[in-house]
LOLO-170290 format. One record per residue (C-alpha): y, x, z; chain. Coordinates in steps of 0.1 Angstrom, whole numbers, plus 5000, padded with zeros to 4 digits. Example, Ala and Ser with C-alpha at 12.3 -4.5 7.8 and 13.67 -1.06 7.14 Angstrom:
<vokols>
<vokol <4955, 5123, 5078>, 'A'>;
<vokol <4989, 5137, 5071>, 'A'>;
</vokols>
This chain:
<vokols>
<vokol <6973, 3745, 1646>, 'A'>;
<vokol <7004, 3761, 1630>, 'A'>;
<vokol <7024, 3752, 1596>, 'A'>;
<vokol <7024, 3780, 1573>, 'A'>;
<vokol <7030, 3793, 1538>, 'A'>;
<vokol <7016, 3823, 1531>, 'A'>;
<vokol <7010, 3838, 1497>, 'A'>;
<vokol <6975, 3847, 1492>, 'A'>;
<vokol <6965, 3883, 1479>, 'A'>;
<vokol <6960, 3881, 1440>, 'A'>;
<vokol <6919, 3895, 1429>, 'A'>;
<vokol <6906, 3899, 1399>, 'A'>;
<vokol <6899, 3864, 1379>, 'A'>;
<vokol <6860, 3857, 1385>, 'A'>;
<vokol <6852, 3820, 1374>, 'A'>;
<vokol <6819, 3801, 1377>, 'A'>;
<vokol <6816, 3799, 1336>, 'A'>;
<vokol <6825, 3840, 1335>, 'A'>;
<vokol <6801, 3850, 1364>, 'A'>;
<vokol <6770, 3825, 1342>, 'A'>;
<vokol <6773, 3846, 1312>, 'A'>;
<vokol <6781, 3880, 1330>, 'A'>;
<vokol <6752, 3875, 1362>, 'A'>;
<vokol <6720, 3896, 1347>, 'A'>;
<vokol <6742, 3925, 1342>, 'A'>;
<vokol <6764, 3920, 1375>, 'A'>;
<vokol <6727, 3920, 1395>, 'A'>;
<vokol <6715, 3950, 1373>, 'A'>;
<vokol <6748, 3970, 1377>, 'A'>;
<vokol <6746, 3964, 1414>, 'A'>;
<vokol <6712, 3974, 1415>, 'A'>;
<vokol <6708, 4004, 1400>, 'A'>;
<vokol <6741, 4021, 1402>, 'A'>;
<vokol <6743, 4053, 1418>, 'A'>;
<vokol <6715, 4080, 1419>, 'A'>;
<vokol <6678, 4070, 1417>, 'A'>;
<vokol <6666, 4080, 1455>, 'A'>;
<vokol <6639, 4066, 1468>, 'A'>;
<vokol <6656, 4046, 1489>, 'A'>;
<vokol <6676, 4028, 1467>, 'A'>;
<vokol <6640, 4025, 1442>, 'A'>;
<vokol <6632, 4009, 1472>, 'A'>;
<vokol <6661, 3985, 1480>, 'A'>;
<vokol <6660, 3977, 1438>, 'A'>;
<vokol <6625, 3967, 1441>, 'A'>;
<vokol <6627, 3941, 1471>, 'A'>;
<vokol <6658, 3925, 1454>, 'A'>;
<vokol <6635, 3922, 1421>, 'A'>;
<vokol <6611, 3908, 1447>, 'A'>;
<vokol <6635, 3878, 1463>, 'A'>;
<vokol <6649, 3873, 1426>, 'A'>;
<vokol <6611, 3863, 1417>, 'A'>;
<vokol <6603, 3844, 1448>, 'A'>;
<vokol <6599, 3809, 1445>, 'A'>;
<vokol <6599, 3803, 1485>, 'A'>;
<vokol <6625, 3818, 1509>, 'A'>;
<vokol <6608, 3852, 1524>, 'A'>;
<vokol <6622, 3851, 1557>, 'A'>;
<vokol <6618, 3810, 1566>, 'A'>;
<vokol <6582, 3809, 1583>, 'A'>;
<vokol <6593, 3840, 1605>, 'A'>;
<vokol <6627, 3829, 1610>, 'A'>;
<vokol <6616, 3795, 1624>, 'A'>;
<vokol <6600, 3807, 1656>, 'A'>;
<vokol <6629, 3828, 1664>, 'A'>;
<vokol <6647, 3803, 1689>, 'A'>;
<vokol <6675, 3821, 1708>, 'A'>;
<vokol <6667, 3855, 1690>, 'A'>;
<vokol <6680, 3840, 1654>, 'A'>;
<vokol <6711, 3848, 1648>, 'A'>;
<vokol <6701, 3886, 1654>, 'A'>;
<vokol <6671, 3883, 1634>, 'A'>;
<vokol <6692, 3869, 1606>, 'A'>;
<vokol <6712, 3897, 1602>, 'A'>;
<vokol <6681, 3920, 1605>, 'A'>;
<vokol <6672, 3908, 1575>, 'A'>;
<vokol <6688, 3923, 1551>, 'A'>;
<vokol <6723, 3945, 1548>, 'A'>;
<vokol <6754, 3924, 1555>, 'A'>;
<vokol <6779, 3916, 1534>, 'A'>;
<vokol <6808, 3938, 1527>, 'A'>;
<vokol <6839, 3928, 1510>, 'A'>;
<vokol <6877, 3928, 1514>, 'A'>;
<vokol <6895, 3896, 1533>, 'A'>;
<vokol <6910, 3874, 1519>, 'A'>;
<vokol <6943, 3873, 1540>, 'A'>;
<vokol <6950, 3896, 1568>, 'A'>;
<vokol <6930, 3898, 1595>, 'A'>;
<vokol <6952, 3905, 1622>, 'A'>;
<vokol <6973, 3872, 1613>, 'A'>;
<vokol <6940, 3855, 1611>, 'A'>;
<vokol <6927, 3871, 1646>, 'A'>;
<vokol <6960, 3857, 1658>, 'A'>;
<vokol <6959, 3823, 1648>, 'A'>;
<vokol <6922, 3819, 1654>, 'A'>;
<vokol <6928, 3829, 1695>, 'A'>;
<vokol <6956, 3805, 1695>, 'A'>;
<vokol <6933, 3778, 1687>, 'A'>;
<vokol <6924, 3749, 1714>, 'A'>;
<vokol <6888, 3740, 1711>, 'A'>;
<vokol <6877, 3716, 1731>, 'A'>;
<vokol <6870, 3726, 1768>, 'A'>;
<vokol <6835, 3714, 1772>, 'A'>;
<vokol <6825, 3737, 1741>, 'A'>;
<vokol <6795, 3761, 1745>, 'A'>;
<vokol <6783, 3783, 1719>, 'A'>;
<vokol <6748, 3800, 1716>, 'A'>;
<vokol <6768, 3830, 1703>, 'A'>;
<vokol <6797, 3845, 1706>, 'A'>;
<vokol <6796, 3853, 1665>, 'A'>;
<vokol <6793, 3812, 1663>, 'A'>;
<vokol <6826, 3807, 1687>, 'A'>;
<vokol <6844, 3833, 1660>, 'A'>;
<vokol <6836, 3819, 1629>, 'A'>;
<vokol <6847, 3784, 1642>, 'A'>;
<vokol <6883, 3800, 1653>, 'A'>;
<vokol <6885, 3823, 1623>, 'A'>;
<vokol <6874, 3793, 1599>, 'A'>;
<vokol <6897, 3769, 1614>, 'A'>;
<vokol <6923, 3797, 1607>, 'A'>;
<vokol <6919, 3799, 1574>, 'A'>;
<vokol <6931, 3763, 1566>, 'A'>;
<vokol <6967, 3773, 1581>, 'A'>;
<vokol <6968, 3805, 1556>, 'A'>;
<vokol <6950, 3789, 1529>, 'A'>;
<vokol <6972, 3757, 1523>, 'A'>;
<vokol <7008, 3767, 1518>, 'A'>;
<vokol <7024, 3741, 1541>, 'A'>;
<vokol <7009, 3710, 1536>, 'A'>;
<vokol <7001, 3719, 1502>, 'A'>;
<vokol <6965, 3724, 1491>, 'A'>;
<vokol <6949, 3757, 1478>, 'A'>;
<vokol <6910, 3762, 1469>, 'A'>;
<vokol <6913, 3797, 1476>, 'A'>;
<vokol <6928, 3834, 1463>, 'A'>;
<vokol <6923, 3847, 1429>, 'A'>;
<vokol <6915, 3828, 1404>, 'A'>;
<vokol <6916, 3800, 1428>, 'A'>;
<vokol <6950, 3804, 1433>, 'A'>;
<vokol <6960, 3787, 1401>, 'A'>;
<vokol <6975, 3753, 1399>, 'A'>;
<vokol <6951, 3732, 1385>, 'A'>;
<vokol <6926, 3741, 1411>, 'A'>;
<vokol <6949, 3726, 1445>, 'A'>;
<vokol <6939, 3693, 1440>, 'A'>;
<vokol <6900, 3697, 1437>, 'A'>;
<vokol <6884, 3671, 1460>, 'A'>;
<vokol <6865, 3694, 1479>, 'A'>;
<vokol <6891, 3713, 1496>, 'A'>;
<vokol <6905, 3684, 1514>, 'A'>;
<vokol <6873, 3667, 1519>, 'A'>;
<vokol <6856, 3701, 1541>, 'A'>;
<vokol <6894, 3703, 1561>, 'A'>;
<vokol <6897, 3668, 1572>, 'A'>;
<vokol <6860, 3674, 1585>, 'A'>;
<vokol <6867, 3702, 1597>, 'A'>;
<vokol <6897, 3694, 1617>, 'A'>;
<vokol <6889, 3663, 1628>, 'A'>;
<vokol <6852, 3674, 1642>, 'A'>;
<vokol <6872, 3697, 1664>, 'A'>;
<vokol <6896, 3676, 1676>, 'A'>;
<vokol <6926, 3685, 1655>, 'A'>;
<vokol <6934, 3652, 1636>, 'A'>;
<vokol <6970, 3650, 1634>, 'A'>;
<vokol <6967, 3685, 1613>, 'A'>;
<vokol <6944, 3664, 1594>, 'A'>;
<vokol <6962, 3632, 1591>, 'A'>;
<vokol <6996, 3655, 1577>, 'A'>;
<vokol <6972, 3673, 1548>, 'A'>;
<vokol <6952, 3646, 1541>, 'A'>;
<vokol <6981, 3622, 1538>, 'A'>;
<vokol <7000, 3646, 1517>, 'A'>;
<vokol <6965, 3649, 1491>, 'A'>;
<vokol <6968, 3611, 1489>, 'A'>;
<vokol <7002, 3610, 1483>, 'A'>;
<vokol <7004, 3635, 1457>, 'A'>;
<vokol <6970, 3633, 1439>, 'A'>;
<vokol <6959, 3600, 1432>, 'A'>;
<vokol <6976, 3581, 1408>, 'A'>;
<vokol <6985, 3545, 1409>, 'A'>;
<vokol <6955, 3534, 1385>, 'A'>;
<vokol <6933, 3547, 1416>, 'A'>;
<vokol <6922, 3581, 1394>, 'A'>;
<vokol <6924, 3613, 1405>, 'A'>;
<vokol <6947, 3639, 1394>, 'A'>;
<vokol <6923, 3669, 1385>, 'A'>;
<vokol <6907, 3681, 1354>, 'A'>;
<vokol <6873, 3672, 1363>, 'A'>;
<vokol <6867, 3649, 1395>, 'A'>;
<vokol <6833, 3638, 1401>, 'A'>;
<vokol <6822, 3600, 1407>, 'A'>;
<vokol <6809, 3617, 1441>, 'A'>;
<vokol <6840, 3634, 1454>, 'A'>;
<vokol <6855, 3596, 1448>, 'A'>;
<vokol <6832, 3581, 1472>, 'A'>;
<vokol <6837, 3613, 1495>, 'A'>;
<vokol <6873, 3609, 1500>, 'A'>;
<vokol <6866, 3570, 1512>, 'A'>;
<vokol <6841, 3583, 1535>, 'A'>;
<vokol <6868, 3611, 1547>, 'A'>;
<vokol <6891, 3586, 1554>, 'A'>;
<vokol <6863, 3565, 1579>, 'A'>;
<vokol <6858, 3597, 1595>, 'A'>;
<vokol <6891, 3608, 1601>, 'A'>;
<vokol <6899, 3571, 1619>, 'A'>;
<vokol <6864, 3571, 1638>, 'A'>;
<vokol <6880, 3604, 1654>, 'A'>;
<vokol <6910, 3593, 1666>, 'A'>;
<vokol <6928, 3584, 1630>, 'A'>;
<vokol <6962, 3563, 1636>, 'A'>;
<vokol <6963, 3530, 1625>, 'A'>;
<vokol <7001, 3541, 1612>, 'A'>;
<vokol <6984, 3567, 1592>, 'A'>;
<vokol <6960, 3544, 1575>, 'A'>;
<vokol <6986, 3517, 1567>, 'A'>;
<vokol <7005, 3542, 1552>, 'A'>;
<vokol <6972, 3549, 1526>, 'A'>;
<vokol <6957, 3524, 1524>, 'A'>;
<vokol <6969, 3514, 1490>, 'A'>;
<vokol <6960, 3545, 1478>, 'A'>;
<vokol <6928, 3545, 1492>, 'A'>;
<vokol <6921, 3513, 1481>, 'A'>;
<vokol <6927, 3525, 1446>, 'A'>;
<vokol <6903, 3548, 1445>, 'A'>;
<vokol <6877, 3517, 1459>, 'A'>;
<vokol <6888, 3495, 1432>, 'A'>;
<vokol <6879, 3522, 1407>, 'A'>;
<vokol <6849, 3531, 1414>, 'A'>;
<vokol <6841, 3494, 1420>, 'A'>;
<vokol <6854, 3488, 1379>, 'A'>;
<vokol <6831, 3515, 1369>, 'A'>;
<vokol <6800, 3499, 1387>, 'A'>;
<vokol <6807, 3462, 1371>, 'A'>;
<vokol <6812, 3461, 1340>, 'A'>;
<vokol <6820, 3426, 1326>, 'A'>;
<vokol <6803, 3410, 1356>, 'A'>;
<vokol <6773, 3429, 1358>, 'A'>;
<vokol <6766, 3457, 1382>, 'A'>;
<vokol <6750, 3494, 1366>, 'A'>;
<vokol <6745, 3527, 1373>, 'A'>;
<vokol <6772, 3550, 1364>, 'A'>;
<vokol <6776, 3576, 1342>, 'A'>;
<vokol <6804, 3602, 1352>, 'A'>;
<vokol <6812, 3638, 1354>, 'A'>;
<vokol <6786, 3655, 1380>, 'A'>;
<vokol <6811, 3684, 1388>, 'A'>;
<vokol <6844, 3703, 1377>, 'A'>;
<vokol <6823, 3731, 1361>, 'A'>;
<vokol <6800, 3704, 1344>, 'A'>;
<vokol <6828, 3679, 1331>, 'A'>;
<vokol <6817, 3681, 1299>, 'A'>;
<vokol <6777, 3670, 1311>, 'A'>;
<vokol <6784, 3635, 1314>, 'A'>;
<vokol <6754, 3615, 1327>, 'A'>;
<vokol <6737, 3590, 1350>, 'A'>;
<vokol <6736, 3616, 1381>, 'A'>;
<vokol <6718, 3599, 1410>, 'A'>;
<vokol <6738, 3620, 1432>, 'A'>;
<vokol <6775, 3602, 1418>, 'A'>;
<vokol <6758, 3566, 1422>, 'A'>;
<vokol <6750, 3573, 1458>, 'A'>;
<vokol <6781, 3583, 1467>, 'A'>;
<vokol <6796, 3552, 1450>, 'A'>;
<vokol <6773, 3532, 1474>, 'A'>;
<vokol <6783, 3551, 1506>, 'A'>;
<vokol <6820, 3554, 1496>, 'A'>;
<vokol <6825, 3519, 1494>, 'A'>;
<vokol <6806, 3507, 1523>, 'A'>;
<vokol <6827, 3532, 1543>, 'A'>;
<vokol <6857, 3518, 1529>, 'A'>;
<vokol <6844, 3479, 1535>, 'A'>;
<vokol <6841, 3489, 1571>, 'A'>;
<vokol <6879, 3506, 1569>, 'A'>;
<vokol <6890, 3475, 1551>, 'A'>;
<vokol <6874, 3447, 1567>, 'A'>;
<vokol <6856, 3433, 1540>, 'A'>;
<vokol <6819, 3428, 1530>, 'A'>;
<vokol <6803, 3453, 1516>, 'A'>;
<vokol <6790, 3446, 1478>, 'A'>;
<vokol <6770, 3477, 1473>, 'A'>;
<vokol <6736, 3463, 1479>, 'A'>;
<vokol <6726, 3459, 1442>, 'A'>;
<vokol <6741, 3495, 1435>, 'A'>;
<vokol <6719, 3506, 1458>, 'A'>;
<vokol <6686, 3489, 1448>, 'A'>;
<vokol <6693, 3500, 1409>, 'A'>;
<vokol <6698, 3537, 1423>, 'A'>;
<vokol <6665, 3537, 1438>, 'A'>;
<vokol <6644, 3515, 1413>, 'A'>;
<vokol <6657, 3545, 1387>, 'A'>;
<vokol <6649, 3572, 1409>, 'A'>;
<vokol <6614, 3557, 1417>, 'A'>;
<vokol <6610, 3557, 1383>, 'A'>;
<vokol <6623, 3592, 1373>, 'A'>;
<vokol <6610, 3611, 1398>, 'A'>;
<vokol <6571, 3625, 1398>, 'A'>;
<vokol <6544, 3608, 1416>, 'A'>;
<vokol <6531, 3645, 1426>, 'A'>;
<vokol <6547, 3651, 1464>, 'A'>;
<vokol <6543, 3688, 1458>, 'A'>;
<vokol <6561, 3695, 1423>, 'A'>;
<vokol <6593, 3708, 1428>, 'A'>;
<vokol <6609, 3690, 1402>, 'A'>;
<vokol <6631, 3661, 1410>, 'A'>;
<vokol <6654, 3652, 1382>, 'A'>;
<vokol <6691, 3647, 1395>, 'A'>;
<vokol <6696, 3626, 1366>, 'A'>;
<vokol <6683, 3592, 1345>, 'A'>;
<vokol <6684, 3611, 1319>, 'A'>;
<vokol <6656, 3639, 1314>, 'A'>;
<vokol <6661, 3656, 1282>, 'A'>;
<vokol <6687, 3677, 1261>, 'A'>;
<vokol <6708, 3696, 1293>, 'A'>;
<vokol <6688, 3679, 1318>, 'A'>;
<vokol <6654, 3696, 1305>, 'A'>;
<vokol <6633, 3707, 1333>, 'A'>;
<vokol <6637, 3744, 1339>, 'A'>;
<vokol <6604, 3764, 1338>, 'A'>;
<vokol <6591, 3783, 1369>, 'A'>;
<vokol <6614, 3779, 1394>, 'A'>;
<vokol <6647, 3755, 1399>, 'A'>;
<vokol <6674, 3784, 1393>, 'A'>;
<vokol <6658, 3795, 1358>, 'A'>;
<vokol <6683, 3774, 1338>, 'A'>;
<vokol <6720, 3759, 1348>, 'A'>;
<vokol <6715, 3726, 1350>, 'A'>;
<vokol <6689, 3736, 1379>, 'A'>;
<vokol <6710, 3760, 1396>, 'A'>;
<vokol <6735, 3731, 1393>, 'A'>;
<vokol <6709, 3706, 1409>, 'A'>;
<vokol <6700, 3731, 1436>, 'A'>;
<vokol <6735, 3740, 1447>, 'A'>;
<vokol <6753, 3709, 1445>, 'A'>;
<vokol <6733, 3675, 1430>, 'A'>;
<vokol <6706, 3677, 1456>, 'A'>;
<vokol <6728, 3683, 1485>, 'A'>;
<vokol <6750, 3653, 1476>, 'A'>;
<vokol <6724, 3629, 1471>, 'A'>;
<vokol <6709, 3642, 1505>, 'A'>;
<vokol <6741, 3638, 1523>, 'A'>;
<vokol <6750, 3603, 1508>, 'A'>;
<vokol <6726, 3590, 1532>, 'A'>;
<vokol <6709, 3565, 1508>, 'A'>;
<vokol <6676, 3580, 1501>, 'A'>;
<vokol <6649, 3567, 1520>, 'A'>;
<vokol <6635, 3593, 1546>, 'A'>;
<vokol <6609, 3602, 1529>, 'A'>;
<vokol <6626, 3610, 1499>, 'A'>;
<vokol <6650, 3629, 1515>, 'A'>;
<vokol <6623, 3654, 1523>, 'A'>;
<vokol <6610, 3658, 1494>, 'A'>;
<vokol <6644, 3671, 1483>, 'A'>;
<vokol <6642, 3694, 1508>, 'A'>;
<vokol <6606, 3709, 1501>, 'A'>;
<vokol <6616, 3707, 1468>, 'A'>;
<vokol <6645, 3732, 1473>, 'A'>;
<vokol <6622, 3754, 1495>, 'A'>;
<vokol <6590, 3754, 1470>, 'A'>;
<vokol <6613, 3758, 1438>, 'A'>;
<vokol <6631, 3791, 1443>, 'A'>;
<vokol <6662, 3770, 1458>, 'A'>;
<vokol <6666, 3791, 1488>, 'A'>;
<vokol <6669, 3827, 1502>, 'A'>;
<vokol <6670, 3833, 1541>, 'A'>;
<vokol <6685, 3796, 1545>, 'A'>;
<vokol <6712, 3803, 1514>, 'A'>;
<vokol <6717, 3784, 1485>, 'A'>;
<vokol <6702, 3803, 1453>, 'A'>;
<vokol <6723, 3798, 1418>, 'A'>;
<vokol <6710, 3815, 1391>, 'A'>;
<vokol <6704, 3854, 1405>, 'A'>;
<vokol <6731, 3846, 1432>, 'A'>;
<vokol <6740, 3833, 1463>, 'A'>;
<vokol <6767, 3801, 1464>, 'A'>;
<vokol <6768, 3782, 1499>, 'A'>;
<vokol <6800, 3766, 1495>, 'A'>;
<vokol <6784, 3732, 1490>, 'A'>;
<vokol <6758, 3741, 1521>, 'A'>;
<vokol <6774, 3713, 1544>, 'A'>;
<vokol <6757, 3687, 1524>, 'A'>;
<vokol <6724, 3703, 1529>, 'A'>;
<vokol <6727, 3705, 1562>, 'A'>;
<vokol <6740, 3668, 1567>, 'A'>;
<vokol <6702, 3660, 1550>, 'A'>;
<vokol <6685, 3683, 1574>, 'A'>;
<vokol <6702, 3670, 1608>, 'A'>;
<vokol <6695, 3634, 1595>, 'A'>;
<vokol <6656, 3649, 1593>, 'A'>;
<vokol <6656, 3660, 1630>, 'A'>;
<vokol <6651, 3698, 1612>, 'A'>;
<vokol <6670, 3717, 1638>, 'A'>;
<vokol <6656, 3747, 1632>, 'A'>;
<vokol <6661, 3748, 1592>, 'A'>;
<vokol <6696, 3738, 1600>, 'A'>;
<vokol <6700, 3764, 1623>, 'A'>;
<vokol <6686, 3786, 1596>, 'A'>;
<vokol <6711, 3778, 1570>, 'A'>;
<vokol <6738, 3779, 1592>, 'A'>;
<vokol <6731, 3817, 1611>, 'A'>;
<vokol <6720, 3825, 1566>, 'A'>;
<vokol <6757, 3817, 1559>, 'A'>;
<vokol <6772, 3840, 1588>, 'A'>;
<vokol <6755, 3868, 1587>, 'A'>;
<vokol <6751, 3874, 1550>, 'A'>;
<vokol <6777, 3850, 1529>, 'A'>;
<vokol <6805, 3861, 1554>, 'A'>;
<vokol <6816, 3895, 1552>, 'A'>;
<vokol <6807, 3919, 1580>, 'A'>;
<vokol <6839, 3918, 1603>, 'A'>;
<vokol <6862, 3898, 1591>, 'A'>;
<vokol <6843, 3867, 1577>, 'A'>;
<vokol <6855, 3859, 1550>, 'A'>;
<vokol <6839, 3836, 1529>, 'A'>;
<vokol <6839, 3841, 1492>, 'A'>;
<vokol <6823, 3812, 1469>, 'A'>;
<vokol <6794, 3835, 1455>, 'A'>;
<vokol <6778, 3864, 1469>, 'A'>;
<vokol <6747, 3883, 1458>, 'A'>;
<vokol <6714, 3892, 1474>, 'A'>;
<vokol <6716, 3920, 1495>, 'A'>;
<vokol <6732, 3943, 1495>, 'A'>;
<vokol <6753, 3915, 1493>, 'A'>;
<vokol <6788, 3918, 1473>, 'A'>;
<vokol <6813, 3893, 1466>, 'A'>;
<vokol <6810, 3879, 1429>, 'A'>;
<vokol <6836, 3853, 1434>, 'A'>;
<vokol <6870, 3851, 1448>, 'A'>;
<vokol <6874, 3834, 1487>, 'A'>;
<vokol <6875, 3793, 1486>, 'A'>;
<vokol <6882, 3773, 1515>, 'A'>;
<vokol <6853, 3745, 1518>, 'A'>;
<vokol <6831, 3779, 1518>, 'A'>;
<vokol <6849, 3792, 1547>, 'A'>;
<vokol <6847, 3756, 1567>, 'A'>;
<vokol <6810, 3757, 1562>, 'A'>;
<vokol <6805, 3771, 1594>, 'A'>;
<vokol <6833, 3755, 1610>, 'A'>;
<vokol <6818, 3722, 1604>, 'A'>;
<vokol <6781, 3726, 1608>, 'A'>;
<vokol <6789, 3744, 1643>, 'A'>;
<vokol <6804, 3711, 1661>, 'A'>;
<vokol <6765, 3695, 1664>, 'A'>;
<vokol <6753, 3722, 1681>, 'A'>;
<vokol <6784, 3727, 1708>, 'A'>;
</vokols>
């Protein structure tokens, strides 16, 4: 890989919080701008269509598409158009300079691409060694040390084969962004991300990880084991947690279900890292007891509550899972971390899945949020899905993501998109970019 540090392009500020309040006019304006033909009647008809469906209208066909997918994905619908995010003859250049590993076979040569032009990204993304979320609004300073970023690029790297890239950034993240008390600096962490940085650091060393680079971390890593092992006994007695579900949510403190298992398989990942037994097993046993509990006995409603908590913010939305926030919040993020933690039971694992498909969750394998699009958490999904043995949803998601929340071209991935005729509604990020990257290497 290659050391840069590249300024990104500035764009007009879009955040999560501004998009929420802004979204029924941003979907109208798109709509209906420009003169009424009867084509476009047409196009502003199907997208009120998709807005209203509460299953995704291309799955059933999609399934039994086997080699032919990834051009009857993109027959869908229109593609996605947008500017890049950097420019794309540097990115063209770094991306051919890559070295994948030789036995690598792609079913596409669009798959190949967004691997290389993905894994480019990284190099003009961080500056150095340093992290950035994104361009934009992303840009900004309090943004570089977001958990996420570094979480998707060690996996990224390191399921390619690149790990000393990934041992330099995510030894700098450690250095620089957890404190000594074990907390991480950044306005919002979640208990998850916590857990996730553990199990980044088993992964990294299960693909070819020093043992010089984990000495080096290993206090600081231990740190952020010992916190979240404080959190989960208190004065001798293990609990559930209550913590910040997400950045954009910091203020929505509450017993996620999606937090607690990440607590579990944090820790265990670090126990096997460490040497040590793990103690997660009563965790783990009060996370499902509470879920069992929480959750209804009807298999086919929809709603599964991410939370112990069921009232006030955590209300059920009516009709379909994107109809209030903390759905959309449950659909593009709380559900796909509890799937990926690994500690749900089978079973349970696929009802979150049917419950994103029968709730209005999901449009031709994308992640819905409110009247958009926003995939960036998608890896977690799919983690849930190849654990299933649902190769074809996976492969779904995964050709959904190219071909309509990458922009025609040059691929760029921005962190929201809308229905087609898809247009960026928030600036680039990196983990949304490594999607592909990462979910690629299982079917190479």
């Amino acid at each position: 890989m290659f050391e840069m540090n590249l300024r990104p392009q500035r764009e007009t500020p879009v955040t999560r919080r501004q998009f929420l309040r802004h979204s029924a006019l941003t979907v109208g304006a798109l709509a209906f701008a420009g003169p009424a033909t009867r084509a476009s009647r047409a196009a502003d008809t199907r997208q009120a269509e998709w807005l209203a469906a509460t299953n995704d209208p291309f799955r059933d066909e999609l399934l039994r598409a086997g080699k032919k997918l990834p051009d009857r994905v993109r027959a869908c619908a229109e593609p996605l158009r947008g500017e890049p995010a950097f420019d794309p003859a540097l990115i063209e250049r770094l991306a051919a300079a890559i070295r994948l590993p030789s036995g690598a076979r792609f079913e596409h040569p669009l798959l190949e691409r967004a691997v290389r032009v993905g894994l480019a990204h990284v190099e003009t993304t961080f500056q150095g060694d340093h992290p950035k979320y994104g361009v934009g609004t992303y840009a900004k300073p309090e943004h570089d040390s977001f958990p996420p970023t570094i979480i998707a690029t060690v996996d990224a790297l390191t399921t390619w084969g690149l790990t000393p890239r990934a041992e330099q950034l995510f030894g700098y993240w450690v250095d620089h962004f957890v404190r000594a008390d074990g907390t991480i600096a950044y306005y919002g962490p979640s208990l998850s991300e916590y857990g996730q940085l553990l199990t980044s650091a088993r992964r990294l060393m299960a693909r070819g990880g020093s043992r010089e680079w984990l000495a080096q971390h290993r206090d600081a890593l231990s740190g952020l084991a010992r916190h979240l092992e404080s959190l989960a006994r208190q004065d001798g007695r293990v609990q559930l947690v209550a913590g910040v579900p997400e950045a954009d949510e910091n203020k929505q403190v509450a017993t996620y279900f999606h937090n607690n298992a990440w607590i579990v398989r944090g820790l265990d990942d670090w126990a096997v890292l460490a040497k040590t037994p793990a103690r997660t097993a009563e965790l783990k046993k009060l996370l499902l007891d509470a879920i069992r509990e929480v959750w209804p006995r009807e298999r086919g409603d929809w709603w599964l509550s991410p939370t112990l908590e069921t009232s006030g913010f955590a209300a059920r939305p009516q009709d379909k899972v994107t109809a209030n926030r903390f759905g959309s919040y449950t659909n593009y993020r709380y559900w796909p971390e509890l799937l990926s933690s690994g500690v749900l039971p089978r079973e349970w694992m696929a009802r979150v899945v049917n419950a994103r498909l029968t709730g209005g969750g999901q449009f031709c394998g994308m992640t819905r949020f409110a009247n958009h699009l926003d995939d960036w958490p998608l890896m977690d999904h799919l983690d849930g899905l190849w654990a299933l043995g649902r190769r074809e949803d996976y492969r779904l998601c995964l050709w959904g993501h190219i071909c309509h929340h990458q922009a025609e071209g040059h691929l760029t991935a921005y962190e929201q998109v809308t229905l087609p005729p898809g247009r960026k509604a928030a600036d680039f990020c990196l983990p949304c970019q490594l999607v592909a990257v990462r979910a690629a290497r299982r079917l190479v």
